[in-house]
C-alpha positions in Angstrom: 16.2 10.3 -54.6 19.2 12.4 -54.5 22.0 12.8 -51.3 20.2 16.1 -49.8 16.3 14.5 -50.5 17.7 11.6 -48.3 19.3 13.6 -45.4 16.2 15.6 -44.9 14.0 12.4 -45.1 16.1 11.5 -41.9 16.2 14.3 -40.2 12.1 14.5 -40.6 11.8 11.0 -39.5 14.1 11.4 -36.4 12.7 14.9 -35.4 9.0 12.6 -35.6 10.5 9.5 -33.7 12.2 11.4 -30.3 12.3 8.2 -28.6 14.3 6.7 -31.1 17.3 8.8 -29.1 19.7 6.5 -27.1 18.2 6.7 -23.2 20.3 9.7 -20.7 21.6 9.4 -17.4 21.6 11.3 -14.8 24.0 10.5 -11.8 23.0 12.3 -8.9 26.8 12.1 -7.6 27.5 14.3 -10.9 24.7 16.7 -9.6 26.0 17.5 -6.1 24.8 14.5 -3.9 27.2 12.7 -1.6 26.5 9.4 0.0 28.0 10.2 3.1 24.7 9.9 5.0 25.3 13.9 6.3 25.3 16.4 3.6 21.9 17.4 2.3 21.0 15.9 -1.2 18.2 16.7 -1.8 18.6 19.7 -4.6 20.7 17.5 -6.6 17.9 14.8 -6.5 16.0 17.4 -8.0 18.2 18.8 -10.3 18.2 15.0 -11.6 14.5 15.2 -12.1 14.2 18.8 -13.8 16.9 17.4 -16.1 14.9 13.9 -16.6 11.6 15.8 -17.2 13.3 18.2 -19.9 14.6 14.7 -21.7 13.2 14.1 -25.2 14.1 10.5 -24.6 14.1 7.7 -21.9 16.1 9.1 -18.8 17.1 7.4 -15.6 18.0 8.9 -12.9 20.7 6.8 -11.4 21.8 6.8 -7.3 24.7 4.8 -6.7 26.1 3.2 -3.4 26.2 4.9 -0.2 23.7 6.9 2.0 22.2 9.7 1.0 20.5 12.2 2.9 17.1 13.8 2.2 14.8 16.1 3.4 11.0 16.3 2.3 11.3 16.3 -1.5 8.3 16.5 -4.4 8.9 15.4 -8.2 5.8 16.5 -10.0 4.7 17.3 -13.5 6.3 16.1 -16.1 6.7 15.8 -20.0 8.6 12.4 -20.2 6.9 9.6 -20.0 9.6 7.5 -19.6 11.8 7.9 -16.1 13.7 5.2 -14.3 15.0 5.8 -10.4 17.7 3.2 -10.5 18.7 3.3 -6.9 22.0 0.9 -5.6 22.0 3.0 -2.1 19.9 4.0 1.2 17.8 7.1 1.0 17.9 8.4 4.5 15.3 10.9 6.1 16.1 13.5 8.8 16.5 11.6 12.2 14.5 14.6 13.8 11.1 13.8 13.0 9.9 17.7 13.5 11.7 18.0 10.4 9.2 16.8 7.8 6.8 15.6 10.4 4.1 18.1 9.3 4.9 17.5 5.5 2.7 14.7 4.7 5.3 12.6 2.6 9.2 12.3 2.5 9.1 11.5 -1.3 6.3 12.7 -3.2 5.6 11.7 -6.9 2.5 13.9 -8.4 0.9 14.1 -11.8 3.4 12.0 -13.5 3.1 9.3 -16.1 5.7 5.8 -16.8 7.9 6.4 -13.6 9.5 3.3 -12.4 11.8 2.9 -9.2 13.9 0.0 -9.4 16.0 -0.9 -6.3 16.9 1.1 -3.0 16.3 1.5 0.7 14.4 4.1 2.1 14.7 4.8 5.8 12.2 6.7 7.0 14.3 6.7 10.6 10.4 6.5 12.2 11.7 5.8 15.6 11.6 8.6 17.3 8.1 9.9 16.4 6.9 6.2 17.3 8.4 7.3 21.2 7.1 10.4 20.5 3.4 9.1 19.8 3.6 5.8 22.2 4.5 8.5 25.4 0.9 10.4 24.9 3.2 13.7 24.0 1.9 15.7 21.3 3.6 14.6 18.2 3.3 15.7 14.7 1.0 13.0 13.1 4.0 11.8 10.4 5.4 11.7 6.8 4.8 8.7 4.6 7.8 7.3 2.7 7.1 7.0 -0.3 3.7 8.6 -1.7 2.2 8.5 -5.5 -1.0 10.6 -6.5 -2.8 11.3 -9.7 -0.5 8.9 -11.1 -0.3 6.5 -14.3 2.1 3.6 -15.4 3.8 3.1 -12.0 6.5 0.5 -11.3 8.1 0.1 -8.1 10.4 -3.1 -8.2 12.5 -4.1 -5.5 12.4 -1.7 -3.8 12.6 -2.2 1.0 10.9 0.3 3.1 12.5 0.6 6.8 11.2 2.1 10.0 8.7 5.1 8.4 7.5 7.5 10.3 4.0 6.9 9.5 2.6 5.2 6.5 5.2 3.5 4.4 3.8 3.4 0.7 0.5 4.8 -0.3 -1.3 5.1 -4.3 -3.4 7.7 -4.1 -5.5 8.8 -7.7 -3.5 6.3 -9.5 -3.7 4.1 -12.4 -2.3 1.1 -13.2 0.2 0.6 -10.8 2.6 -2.3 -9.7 4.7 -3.3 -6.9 6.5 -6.1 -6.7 8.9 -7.5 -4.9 8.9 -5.0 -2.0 10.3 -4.9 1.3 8.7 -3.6 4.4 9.6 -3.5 7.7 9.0 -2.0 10.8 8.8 -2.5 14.6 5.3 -4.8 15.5 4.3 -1.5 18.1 5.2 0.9 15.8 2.0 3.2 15.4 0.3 4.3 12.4 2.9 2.1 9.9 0.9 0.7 7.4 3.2 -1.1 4.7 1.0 -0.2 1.4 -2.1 1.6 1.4 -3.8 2.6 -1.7 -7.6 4.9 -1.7 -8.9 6.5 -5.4 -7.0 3.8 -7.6 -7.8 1.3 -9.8 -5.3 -1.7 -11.9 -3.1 -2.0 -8.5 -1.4 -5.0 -8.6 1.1 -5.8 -5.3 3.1 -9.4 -5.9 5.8 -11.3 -4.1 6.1 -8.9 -1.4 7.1 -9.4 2.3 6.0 -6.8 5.0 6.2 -6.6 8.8 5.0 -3.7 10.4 2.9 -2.5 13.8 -0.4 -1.7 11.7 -1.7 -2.9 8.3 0.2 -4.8 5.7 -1.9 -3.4 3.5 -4.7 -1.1 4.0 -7.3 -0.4 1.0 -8.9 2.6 1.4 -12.1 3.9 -0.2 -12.5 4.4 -4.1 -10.5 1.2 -4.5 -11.0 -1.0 -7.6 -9.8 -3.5 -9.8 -6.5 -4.9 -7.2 -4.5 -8.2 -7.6 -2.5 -8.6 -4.7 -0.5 -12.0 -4.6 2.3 -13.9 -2.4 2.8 -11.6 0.1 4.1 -12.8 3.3 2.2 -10.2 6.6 3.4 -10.6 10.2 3.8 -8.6 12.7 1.2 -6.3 11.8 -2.5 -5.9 11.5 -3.4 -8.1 8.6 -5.1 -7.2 4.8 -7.3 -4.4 5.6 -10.3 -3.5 3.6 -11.4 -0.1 5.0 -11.7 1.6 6.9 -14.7 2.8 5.2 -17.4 4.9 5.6 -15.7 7.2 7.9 -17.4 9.8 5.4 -21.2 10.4 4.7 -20.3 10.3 0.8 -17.7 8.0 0.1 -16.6 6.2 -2.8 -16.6 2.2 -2.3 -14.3 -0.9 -3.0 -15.0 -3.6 -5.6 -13.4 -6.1 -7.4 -10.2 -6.6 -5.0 -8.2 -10.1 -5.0 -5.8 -11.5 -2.4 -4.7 -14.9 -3.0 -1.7 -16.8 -1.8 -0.9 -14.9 1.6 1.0 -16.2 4.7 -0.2 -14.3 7.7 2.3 -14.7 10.8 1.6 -13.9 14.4 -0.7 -11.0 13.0 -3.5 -9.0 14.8 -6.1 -9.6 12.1 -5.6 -12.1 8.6 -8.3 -10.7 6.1 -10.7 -7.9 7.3 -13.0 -5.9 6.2 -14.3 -3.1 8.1 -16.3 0.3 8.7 -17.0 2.9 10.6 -20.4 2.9 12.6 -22.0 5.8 11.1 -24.0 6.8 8.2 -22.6 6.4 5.1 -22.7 5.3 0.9 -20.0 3.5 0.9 -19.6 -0.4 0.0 -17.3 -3.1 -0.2 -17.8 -5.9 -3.3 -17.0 -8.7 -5.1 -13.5 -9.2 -3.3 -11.7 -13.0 -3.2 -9.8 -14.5 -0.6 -7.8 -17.0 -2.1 -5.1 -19.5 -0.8 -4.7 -17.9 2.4 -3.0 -20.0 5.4 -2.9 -18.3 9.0 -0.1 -18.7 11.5 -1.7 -18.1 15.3 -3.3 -15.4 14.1 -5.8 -13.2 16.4 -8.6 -12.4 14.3 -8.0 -14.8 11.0 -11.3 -13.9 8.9 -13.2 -10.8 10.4 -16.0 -8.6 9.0 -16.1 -5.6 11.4 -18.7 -2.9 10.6 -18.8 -1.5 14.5 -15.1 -0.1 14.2 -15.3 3.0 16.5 -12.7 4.3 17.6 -12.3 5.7 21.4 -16.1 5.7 21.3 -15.8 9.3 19.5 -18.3 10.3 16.5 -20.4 7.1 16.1 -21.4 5.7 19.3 -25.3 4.2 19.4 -25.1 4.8 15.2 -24.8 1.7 12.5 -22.5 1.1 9.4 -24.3 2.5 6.4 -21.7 0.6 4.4 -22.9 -2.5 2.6 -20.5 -5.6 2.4 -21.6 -8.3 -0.3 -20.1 -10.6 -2.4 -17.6 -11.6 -0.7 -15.6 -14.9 -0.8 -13.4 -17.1 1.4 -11.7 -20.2 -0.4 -9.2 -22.4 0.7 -8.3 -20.8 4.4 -6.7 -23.2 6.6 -4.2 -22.9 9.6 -4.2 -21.8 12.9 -6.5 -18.9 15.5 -4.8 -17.6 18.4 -8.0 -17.1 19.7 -11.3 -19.3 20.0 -13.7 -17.2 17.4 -11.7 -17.8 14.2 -14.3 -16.7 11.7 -16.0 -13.5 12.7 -19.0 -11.5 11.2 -20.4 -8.6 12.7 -22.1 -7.0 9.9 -24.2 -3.8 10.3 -27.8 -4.5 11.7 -28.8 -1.4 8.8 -26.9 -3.5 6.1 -26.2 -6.7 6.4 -23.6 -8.5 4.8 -24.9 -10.2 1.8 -23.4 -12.9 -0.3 -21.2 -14.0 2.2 -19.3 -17.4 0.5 -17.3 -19.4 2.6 -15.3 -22.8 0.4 -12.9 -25.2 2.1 -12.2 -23.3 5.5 -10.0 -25.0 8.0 -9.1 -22.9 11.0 -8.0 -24.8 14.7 -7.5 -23.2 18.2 -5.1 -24.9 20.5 -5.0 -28.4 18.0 -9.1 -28.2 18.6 -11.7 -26.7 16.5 -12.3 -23.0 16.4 -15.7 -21.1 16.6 -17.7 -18.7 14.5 -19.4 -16.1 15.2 -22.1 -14.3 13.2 -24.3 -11.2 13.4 -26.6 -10.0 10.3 -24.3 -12.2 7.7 -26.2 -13.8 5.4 -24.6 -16.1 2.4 -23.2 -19.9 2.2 -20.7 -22.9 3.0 -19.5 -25.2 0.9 -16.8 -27.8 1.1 -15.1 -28.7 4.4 -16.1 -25.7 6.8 -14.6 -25.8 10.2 -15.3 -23.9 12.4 -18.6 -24.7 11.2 -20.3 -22.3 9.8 -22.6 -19.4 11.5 -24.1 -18.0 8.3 
């Protein structure tokens, strides 16, 4: 093969192969943003990601030390599959919550594909909308911090949440998705702040994760599938939340959902499930509780399918929701109140499949109780309280 045979030979191969190109950078510093926790960055976070998206190769967009101001901000659409946030600073939101109150999220990811976000703070500076909310006042209703929809290949890694205005992180319409390592945290009263909530998605896993926040940890919403979440510490807050469901006539159900090794603190609930009481085709299945231990916790292991809120839109109705095949193993520590175990299960659909295995939950250094209503399934192992079903 002769000298010019060879060079095009190359050239071909390399023009086939664009991720053979070393990975880009993108400083945001370079781009206009200054970490002085004032000026306005958010066009220059942009910039970073229009300039990312246009890559041919691996880009990371890369925020160093300091404090960098945001408004409401949306990276969407994009042809590279292959974009790191790597973020060694605090990301701070307007202090005015009227700002981007109304705008749903702070940060926004849509219809992207391989986006990981390594590092960071993000301060949703929630306080004053909490004050806001807490006084009765009309208040907008919140941004979330952080929110990913019709998503695929998602990473977040390291990454703390502080003090968001409403919901914290939330997977919407996503795909194979994994957090790990995250950091939440948030006043126990503060309303409306759950850590991770994820509706439409399916592959979520959530590991080694601590969250303290004044609603649920984490909150799985309808349309839910196919989620690992492991070691994750909860308290304050309102516990691992399936639902609430069936607040909608059609709605898409939950199914195949493990929690295992979780260290609930002082929380409102431990592991719940529960649903509106109204009509409805949803469901909630095959979902493990594993390795859980409970630290005076108020409701420890609840099923609630009367969940009505203020009385408004469902009183006198029953859950159409159907719970089933669901399993407790391995629960042991302490109530803060005398029913430990509680199903209330919809007199339309009762609970079915209901598997209790090695349950060990005491009230004030005595044995707890249990209460059931139309729960049907086993116990097995040592059950105390003893078992309703």
């Amino acid at each position: 093969m002769g000298f010019n045979s060879m060079i095009l030979v190359f050239i071909v191969v390399v023009g086939l192969c664009p991720y053979w190109a070393a990975a880009v950078t993108y400083n945001v510093v370079n781009l206009g943003a200054k970490g002085d926790g004032k000026t306005d960055s958010t066009k220059a976070f942009l910039h970073a990601w229009t300039a990312a998206c246009a890559s041919a190769s691996p880009a990371t967009i890369y925020v160093p030390p300091g404090r960098y101001f945001l408004r409401n901000a949306v990276f969407s659409g994009c042809k590279n599959h292959a974009i790191t946030f790597r973020i060694d600073a605090t990301l701070v939101a307007p202090a005015d919550y009227r700002v981007i109150g109304k705008a749903g999220n702070w940060l926004a990811f849509e219809d992207v594909t391989g986006v990981s976000i390594l590092g960071g703070i993000l301060d949703g500076q929630g306080t004053g909308l909490w004050a806001c909310k807490n006084s009765g006042k009309s208040c907008p209703s919140g941004a979330t911090t952080l929110g990913f929809t019709n998503s695929n290949n998602i990473l977040i890694s390291g990454l703390t949440s502080l003090n968001s205005q409403k919901f914290h992180i939330v997977i919407n319409g996503c795909q194979n998705v994994k957090l790990q390592g995250v950091r939440v945290s948030a006043s126990g009263d503060s309303p409306n702040t759950d850590g991770i909530h994820v509706q439409l998605s399916s592959g979520v896993t959530i590991l080694d994760t601590k969250i303290k926040t004044g609603d649920d940890c984490v909150s799985i919403g309808p349309g839910a599938s196919n989620l690992w979440i492991e070691n994750v510490a909860c308290g304050p807050g309102h516990g691992i939340s399936v639902g609430s469901l069936g607040k909608e006539q059609k709605e898409a159900g939950v199914q195949n959902v493990t929690v295992k090794t979780v260290t609930f603190t002082g929380s409102q609930n431990g592991v719940r499930i529960k649903s509106w009481a109204r009509a409805s085709s949803g469901f909630a299945r095959g979902i493990l509780f594993q390795h859980i231990l409970m630290v005076d916790v108020q409701n420890p292991i609840l099923i609630d399918q009367n969940y009505c809120p203020n009385n408004k839109n469902c009183p006198g109705q029953v859950s159409g929701v159907k719970v089933s095949d669901v399993t407790y193993q391995d629960i042991h520590g302490t109530s803060a109140t005398e029913v430990a175990v509680k199903f209330d299960c919809s007199s339309k659909n009762p609970c079915s499949g209901i598997n209790l295995k090695d349950v060990k939950l005491t009230y004030k250094n005595k044995a707890a109780e249990a209460s059931c209503a139309n729960a049907d399934g086993k116990a097995s192992g040592f059950i105390e309280p003893e078992s309703c079903l």
